[in-house]
Structures are given as C-alpha cells and as structure tokens.
KEFI-242574 format. One record per residue (C-alpha): residue number from 1; y, x, z; residue in three letters. Coordinates in steps of 0.05 Angstrom, whole numbers, plus 5000, padded with zeros to 4 digits. Example, Ala and Ser with C-alpha at 12.3 -4.5 7.8 and 13.67 -1.06 7.14 Angstrom:
<nr->1	yy->4910	xx->5246	zz->5156	rest->ALA>;
<nr->2	yy->4979	xx->5273	zz->5143	rest->SER>;
END
This chain:
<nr->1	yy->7439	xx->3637	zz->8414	rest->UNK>;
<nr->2	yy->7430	xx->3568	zz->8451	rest->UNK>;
<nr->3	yy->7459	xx->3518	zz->8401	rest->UNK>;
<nr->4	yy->7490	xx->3458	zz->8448	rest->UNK>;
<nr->5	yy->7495	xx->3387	zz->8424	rest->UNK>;
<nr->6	yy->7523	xx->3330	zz->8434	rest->UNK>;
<nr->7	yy->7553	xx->3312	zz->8505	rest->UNK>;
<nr->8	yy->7550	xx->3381	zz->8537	rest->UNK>;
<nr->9	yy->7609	xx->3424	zz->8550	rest->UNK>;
<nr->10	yy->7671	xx->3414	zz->8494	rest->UNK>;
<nr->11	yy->7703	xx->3475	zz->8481	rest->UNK>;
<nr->12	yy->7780	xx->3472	zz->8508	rest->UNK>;
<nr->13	yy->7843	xx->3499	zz->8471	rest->UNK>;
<nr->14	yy->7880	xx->3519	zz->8537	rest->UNK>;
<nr->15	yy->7931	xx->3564	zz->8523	rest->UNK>;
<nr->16	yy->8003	xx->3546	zz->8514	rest->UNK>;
<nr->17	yy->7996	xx->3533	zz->8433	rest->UNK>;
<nr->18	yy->7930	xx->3501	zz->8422	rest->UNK>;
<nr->19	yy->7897	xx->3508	zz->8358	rest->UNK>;
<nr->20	yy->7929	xx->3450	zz->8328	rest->UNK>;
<nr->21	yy->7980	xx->3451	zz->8270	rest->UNK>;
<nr->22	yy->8019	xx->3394	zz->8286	rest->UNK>;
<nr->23	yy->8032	xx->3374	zz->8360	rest->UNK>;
<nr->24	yy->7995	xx->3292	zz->8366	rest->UNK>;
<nr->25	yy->8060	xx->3253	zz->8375	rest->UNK>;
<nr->26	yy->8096	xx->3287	zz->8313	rest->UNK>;
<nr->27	yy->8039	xx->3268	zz->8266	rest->UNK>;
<nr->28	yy->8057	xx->3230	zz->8196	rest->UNK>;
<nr->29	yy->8014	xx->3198	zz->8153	rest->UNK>;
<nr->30	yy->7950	xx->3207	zz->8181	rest->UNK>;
<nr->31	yy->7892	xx->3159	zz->8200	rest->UNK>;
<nr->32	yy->7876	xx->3164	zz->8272	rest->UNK>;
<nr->33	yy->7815	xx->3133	zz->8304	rest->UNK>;
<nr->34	yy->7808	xx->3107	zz->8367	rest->UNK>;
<nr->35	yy->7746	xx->3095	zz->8405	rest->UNK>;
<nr->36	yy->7755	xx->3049	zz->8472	rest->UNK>;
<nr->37	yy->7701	xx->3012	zz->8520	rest->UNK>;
<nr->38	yy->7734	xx->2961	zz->8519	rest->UNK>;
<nr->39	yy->7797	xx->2925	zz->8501	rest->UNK>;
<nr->40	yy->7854	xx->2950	zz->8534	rest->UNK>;
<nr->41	yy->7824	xx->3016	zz->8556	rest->UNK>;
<nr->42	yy->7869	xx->3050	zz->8501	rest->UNK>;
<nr->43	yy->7917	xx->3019	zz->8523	rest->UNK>;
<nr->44	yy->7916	xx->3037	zz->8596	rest->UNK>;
<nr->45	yy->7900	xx->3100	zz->8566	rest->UNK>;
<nr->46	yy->7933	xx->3121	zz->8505	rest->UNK>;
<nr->47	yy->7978	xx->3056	zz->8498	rest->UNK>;
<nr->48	yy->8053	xx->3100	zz->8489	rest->UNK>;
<nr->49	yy->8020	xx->3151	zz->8442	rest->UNK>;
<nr->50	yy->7985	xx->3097	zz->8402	rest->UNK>;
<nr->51	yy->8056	xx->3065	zz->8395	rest->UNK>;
<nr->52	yy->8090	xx->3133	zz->8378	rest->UNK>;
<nr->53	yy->8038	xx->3141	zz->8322	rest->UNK>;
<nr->54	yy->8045	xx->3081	zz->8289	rest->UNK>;
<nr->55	yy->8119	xx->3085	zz->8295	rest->UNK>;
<nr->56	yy->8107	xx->3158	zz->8256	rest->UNK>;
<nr->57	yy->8070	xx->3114	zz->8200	rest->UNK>;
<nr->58	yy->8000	xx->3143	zz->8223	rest->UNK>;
<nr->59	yy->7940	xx->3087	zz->8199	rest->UNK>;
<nr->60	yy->7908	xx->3076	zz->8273	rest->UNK>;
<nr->61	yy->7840	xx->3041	zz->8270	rest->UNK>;
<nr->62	yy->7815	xx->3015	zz->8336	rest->UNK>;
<nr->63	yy->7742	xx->3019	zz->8350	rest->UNK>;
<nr->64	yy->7718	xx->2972	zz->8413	rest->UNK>;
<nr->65	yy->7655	xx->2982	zz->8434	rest->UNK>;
<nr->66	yy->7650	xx->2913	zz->8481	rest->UNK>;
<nr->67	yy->7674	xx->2841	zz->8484	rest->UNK>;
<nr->68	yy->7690	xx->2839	zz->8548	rest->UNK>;
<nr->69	yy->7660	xx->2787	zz->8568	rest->UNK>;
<nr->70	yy->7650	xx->2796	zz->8631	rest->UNK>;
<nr->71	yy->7714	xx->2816	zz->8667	rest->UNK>;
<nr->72	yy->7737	xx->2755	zz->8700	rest->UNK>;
<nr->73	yy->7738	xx->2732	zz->8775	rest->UNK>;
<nr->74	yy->7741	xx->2657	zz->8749	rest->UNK>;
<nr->75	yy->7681	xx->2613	zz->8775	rest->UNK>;
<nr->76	yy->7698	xx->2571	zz->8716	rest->UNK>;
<nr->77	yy->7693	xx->2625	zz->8669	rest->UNK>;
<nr->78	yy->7643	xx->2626	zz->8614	rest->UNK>;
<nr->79	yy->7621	xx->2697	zz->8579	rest->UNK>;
<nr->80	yy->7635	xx->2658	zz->8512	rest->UNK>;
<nr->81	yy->7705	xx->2633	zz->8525	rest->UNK>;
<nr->82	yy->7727	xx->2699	zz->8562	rest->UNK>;
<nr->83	yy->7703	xx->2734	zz->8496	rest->UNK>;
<nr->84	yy->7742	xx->2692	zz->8455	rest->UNK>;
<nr->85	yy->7804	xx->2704	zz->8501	rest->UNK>;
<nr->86	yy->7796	xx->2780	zz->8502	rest->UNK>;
<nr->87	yy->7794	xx->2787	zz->8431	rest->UNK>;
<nr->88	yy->7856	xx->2740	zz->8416	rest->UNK>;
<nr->89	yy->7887	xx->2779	zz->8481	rest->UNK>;
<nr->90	yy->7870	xx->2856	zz->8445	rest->UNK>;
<nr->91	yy->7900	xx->2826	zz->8377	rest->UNK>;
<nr->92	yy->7972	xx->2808	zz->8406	rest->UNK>;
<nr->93	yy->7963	xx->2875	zz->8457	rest->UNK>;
<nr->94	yy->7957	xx->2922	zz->8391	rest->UNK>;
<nr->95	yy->8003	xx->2877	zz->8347	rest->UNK>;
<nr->96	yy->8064	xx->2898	zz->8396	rest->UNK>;
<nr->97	yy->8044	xx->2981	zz->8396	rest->UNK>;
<nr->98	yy->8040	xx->2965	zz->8319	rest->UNK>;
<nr->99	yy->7966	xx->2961	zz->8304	rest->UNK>;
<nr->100	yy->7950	xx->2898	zz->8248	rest->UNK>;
<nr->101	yy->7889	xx->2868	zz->8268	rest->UNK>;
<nr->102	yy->7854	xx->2892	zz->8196	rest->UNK>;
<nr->103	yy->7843	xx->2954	zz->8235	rest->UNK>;
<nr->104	yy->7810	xx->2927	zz->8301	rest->UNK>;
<nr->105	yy->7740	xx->2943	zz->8292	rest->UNK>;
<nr->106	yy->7690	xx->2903	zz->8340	rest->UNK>;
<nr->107	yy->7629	xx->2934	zz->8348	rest->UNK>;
<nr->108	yy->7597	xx->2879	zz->8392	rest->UNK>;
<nr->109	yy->7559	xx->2891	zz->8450	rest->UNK>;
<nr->110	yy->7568	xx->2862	zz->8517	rest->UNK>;
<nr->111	yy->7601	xx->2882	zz->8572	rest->UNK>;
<nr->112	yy->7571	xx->2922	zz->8628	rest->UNK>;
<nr->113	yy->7506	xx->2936	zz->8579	rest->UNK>;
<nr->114	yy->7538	xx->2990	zz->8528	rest->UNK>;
<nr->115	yy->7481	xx->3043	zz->8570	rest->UNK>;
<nr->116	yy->7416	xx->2986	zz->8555	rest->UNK>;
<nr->117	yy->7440	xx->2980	zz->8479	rest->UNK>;
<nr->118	yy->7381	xx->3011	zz->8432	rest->UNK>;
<nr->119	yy->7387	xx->3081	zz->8418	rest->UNK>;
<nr->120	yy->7397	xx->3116	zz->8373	rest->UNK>;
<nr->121	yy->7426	xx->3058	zz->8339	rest->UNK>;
<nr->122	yy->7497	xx->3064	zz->8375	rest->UNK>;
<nr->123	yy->7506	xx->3126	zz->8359	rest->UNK>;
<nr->124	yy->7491	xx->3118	zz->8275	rest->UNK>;
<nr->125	yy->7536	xx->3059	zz->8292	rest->UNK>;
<nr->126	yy->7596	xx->3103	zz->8315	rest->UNK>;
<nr->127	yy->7579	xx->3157	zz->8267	rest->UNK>;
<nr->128	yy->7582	xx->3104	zz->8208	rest->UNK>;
<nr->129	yy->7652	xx->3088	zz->8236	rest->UNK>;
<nr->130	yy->7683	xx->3167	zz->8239	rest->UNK>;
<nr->131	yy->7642	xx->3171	zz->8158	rest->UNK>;
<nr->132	yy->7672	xx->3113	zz->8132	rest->UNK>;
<nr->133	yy->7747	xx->3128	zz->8164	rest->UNK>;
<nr->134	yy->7745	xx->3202	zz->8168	rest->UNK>;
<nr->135	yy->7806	xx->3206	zz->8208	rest->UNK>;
<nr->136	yy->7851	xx->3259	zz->8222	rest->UNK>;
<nr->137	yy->7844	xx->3250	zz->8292	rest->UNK>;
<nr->138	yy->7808	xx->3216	zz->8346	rest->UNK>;
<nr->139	yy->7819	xx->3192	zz->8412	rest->UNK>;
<nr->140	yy->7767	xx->3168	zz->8459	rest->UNK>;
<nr->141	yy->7751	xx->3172	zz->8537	rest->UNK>;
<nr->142	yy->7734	xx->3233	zz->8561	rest->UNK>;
<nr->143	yy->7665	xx->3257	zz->8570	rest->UNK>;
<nr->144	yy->7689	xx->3318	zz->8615	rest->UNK>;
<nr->145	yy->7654	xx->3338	zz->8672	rest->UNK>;
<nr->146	yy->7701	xx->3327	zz->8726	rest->UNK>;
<nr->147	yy->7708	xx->3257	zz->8713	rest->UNK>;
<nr->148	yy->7647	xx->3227	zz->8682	rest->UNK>;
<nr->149	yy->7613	xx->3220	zz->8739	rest->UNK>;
<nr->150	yy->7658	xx->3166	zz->8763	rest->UNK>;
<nr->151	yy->7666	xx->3134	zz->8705	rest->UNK>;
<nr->152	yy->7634	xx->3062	zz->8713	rest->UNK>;
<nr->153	yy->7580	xx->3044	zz->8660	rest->UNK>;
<nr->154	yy->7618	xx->3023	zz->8595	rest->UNK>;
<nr->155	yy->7666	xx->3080	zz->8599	rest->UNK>;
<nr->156	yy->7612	xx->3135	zz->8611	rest->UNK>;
<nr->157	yy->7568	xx->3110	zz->8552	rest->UNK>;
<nr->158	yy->7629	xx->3109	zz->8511	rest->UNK>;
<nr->159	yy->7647	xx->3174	zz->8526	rest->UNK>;
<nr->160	yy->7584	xx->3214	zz->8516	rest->UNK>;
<nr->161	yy->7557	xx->3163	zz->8454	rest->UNK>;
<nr->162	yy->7634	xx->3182	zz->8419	rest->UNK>;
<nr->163	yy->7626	xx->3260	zz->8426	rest->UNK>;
<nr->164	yy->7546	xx->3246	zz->8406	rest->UNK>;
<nr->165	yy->7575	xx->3213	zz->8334	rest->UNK>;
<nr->166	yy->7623	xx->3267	zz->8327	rest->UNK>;
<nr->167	yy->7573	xx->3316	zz->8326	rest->UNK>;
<nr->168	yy->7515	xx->3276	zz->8277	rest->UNK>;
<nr->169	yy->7576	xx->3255	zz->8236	rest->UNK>;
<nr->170	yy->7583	xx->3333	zz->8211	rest->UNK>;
<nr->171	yy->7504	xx->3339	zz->8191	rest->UNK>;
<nr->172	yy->7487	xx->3293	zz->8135	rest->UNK>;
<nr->173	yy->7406	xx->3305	zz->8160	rest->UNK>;
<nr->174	yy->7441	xx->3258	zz->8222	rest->UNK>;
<nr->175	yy->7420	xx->3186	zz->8188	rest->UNK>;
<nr->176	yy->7410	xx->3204	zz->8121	rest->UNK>;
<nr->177	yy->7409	xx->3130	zz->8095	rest->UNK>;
<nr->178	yy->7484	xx->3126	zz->8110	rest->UNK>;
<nr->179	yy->7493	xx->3171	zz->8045	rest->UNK>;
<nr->180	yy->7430	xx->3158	zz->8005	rest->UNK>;
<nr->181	yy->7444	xx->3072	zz->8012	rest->UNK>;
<nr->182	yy->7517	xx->3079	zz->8034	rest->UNK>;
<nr->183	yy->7552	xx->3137	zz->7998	rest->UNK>;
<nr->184	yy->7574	xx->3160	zz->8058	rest->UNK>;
<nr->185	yy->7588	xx->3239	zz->8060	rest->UNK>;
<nr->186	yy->7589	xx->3283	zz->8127	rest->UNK>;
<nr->187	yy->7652	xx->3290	zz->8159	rest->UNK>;
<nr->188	yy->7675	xx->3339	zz->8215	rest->UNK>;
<nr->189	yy->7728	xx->3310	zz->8258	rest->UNK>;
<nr->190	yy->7790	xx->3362	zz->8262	rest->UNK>;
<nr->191	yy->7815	xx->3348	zz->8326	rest->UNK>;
<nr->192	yy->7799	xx->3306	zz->8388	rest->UNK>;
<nr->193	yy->7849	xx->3272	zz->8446	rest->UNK>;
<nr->194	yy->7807	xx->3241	zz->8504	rest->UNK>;
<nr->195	yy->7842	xx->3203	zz->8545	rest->UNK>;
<nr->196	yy->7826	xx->3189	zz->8630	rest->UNK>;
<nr->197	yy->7817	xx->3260	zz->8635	rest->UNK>;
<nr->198	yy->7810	xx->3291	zz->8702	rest->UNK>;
<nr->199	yy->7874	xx->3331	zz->8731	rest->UNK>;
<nr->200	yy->7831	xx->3394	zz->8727	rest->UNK>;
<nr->201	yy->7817	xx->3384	zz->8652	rest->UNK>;
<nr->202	yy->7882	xx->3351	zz->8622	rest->UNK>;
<nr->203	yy->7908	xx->3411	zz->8573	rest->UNK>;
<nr->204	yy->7959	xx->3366	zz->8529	rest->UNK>;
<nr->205	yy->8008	xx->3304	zz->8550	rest->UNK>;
<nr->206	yy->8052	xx->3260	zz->8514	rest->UNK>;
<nr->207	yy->8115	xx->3239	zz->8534	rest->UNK>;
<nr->208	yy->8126	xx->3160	zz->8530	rest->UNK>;
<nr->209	yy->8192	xx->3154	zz->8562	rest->UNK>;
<nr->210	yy->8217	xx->3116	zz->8496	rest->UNK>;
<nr->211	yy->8154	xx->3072	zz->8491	rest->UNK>;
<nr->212	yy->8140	xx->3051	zz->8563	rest->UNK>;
<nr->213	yy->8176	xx->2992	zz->8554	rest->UNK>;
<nr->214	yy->8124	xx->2973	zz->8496	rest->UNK>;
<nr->215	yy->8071	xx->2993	zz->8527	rest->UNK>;
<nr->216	yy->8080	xx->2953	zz->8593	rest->UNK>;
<nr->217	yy->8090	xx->2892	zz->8539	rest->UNK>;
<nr->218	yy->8026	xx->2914	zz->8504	rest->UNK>;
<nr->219	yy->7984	xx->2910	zz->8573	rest->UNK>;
<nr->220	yy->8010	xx->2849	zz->8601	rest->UNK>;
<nr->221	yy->7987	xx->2816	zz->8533	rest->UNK>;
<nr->222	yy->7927	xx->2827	zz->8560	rest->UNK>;
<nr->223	yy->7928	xx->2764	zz->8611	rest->UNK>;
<nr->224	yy->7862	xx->2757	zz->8639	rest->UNK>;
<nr->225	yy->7859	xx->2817	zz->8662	rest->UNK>;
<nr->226	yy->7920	xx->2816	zz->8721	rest->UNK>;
<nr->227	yy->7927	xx->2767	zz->8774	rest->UNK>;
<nr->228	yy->7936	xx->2716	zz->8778	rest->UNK>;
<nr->229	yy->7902	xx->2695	zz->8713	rest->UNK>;
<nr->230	yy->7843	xx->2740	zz->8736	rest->UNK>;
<nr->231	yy->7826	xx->2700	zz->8794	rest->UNK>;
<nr->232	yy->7842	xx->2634	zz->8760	rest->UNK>;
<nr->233	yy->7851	xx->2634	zz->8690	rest->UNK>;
<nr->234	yy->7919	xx->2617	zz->8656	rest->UNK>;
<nr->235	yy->7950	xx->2637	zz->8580	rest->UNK>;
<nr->236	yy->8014	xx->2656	zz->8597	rest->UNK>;
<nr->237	yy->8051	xx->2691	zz->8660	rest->UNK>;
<nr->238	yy->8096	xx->2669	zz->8721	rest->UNK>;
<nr->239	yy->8160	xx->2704	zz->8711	rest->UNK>;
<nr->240	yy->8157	xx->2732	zz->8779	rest->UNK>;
<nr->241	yy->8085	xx->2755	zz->8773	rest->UNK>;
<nr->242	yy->8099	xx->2791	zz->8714	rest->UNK>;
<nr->243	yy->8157	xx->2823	zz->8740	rest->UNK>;
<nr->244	yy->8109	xx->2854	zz->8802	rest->UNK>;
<nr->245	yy->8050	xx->2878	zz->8752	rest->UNK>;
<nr->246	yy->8104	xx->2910	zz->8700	rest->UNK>;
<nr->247	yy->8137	xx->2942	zz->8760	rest->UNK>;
<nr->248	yy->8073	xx->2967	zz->8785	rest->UNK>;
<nr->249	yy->8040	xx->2988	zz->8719	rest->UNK>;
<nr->250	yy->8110	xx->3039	zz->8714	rest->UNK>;
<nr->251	yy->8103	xx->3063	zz->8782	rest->UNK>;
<nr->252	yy->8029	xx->3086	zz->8766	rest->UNK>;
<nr->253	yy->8046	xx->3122	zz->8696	rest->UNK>;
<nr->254	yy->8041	xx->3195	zz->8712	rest->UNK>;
<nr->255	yy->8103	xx->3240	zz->8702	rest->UNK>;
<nr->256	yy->8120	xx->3316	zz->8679	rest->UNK>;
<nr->257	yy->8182	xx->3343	zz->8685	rest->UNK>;
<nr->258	yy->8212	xx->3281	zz->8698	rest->UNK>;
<nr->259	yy->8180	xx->3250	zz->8647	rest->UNK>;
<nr->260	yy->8136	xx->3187	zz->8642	rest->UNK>;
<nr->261	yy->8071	xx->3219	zz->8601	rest->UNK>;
<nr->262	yy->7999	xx->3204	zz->8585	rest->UNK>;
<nr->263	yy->7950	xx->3263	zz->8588	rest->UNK>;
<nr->264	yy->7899	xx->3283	zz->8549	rest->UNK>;
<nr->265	yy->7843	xx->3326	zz->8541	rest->UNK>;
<nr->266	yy->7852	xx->3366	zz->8480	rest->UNK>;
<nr->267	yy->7796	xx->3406	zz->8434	rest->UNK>;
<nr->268	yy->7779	xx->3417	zz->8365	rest->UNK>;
<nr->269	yy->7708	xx->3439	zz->8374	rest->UNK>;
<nr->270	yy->7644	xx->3440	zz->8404	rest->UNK>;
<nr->271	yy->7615	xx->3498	zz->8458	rest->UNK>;
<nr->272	yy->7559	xx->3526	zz->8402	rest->UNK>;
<nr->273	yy->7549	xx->3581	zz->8456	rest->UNK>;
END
C-alpha cells in the first residue's frame, strides 16, 4: 500500500452526515485554530463562522502566516508602515468577531514570499503551533485540487504548508527537538474546515445570516485594503464609500436555501491509500 503524505489528496466526508460528532457552528468550549495567509483572509473566508464560534465560547487562536506588507496601491506607502497598519487593522477586524488579540499569532514572513521562506523550517513552524494549541479544530485555505492552482502565491503555500504540519504534527519522529527541548507531544488534528474551496469540493456550509452584519464590520476594519484608502491611504472611511463596499461585500456572500452561508471543505483524515 502507497502511504500518501502531506499535500496530496484529503480524504472527503461527503455523505449527508459527515463523520463529525458535533456539526462546526454548534461547537462549545473548544479551541479552534485558524491558519490564514494573511490578515483578513479568514475573514473573507471564515469571518461569520469565526464569530458564531466565539459567540459559542470556543478559544479561537489566529495563526497569520504574513504581514502584509505589501498590499497597497499607495506610491507613498512604505512596507514598514503598511505592516504596522495591517496588524493594528487585523487586531480591531478580530476584536469585533470576538477574537482578543492574546490569541493572534504572527508568524512573520513577508508578503508575496511565504513559497521562498526556508524549508522545512515553515512547516516545524506550523507544526509547533497545532503541538502547542492542539485544537479541536482547524480551519485553513484549502489545498484541494480544483482550486489550488489559482490560488496566488501566499494562499497556495499556506494551504499545502498547513495540511504538511498536520500531518508531521501526528509523528513525534517529525522534529523531534520540539519534544526532547520543548515538551511538546504529537497531536492528530480531529477535524479540518478549509475555507475558498472550489464549488466542486465544498461538502459543509455555515449559515451566517445572524452574523453578516458583524462580519461586514469585521472586514471593513480592515481599511487599507478597500478603496479608496487602497489607492491613497486614509484611517478611517467616507460614509458613502463604506456604504458601497458593505453593500457589495453582502451581494458577493454566497447563499443556500435562501441563506447567506460560507462553505467549506470538510475532512477528518488523510487519503493513506
């Protein structure tokens, strides 16, 4: 039997059930972790769920893998300030779906150069992260293969470095040192959410009808990163302009039923096959 590791094929709980106990957006008391490219990707992505679970009393830990410091249309602009900015910007963006800023993890590279950082050092980075929070749950963007190949650069590497820590994180042989110097035991990760899944591979979905509101607050925190503030940089919003962008971001939120939902791509285990 061909063992298969790491980024390859995840395999799917599609039938009407799934194999987990408790359906994602009914969970109490659990630690979720979230994996993102960069901040406001889980936002975009996961931003009503993320609410929902902190609203259930779940611990959610945010893991960014950038700064950001790059997305800005501003010839005035400098990488440091726009850094500085982004991470004040992800803070107040969290703060709203409930998230202190204890549990914002930054794990520092740049933007745009997540696929150049040294290997394998990001992923004993990530898998440090799942050993030390051993969550209940992750969420991260999806490595699937319907959609990765249009991922741009950030959000691929995130993707296939996230499912390559959930794998080591489960084989203590996997960076030894982080339990001979750090105490750190193995830990297999029970069940996995990726969000920007393809239509051809989203298996679960949330409804956020009583969150969007929040959520739509949550992104616009995130300043920089709209117009006109993209272009030319300013703090705060035009009430107009903010008006437009909220409008928009609603008209884009996909819908079931009727139902304003994020989707997911759902699985609790690797294709060992």
């Amino acid at each position: 039997m061909r063992r298969i590791f790491g980024i390859l094929a995840l395999l799917l709980c599609v039938c009407s059930g799934y194999a987990q106990h408790t359906r994602l957006e009914d969970l109490h008391g659990k630690t979720i972790l979230v994996f993102t490219p960069h901040p406001d990707d889980e936002v975009f992505g996961a931003g009503g769920t993320i609410a929902i679970l902190n609203r259930n009393h779940n611990k959610v830990i945010i893991a960014i893998y950038t700064n950001d410091d790059k997305g800005s249309l501003d010839p005035t602009m400098s990488r440091e300030r726009l850094a500085q900015i982004r991470k004040a910007e992800e803070e107040k963006s969290e703060a709203v779906l409930g998230t202190p800023k204890e549990n914002i993890l930054w794990m520092g590279y740049d933007d745009g150069m997540l696929e150049y950082a040294p290997q394998p050092h990001l992923v004993e980075q990530a898998t440090e992260i799942i050993r030390r929070v051993r969550p209940d749950v992750l969420l991260s963007v999806d490595p699937g293969q319907w959609y990765a190949r249009w991922h741009k650069t950030d959000h691929r590497m995130a993707a296939f470095n996230t499912v390559d820590a959930i794998r080591a994180a489960e084989f203590w042989l996997y960076f030894p040192n982080q339990k001979l110097q750090l105490g750190l035991q193995p830990y297999r990760v029970p069940e996995m959410y990726f969000f920007y899944p393809s239509d051809q591979e989203a298996n679960y979905s949330v409804n956020i009808d009583d969150v969007m509101d929040l959520k739509i607050k949550s992104l616009t925190e995130q300043v920089s990163q709209f117009s006109p503030a993209e272009k030319s940089y300013r703090p705060d919003w035009d009430a107009n302009d903010l008006k437009a962008v909220a409008d928009k971001l609603k008209s884009l939120e996909p819908r079931k039923d009727g139902k304003l939902v994020e989707t997911f791509r759902y699985a609790d285990d690797f294709n060992e096959e």
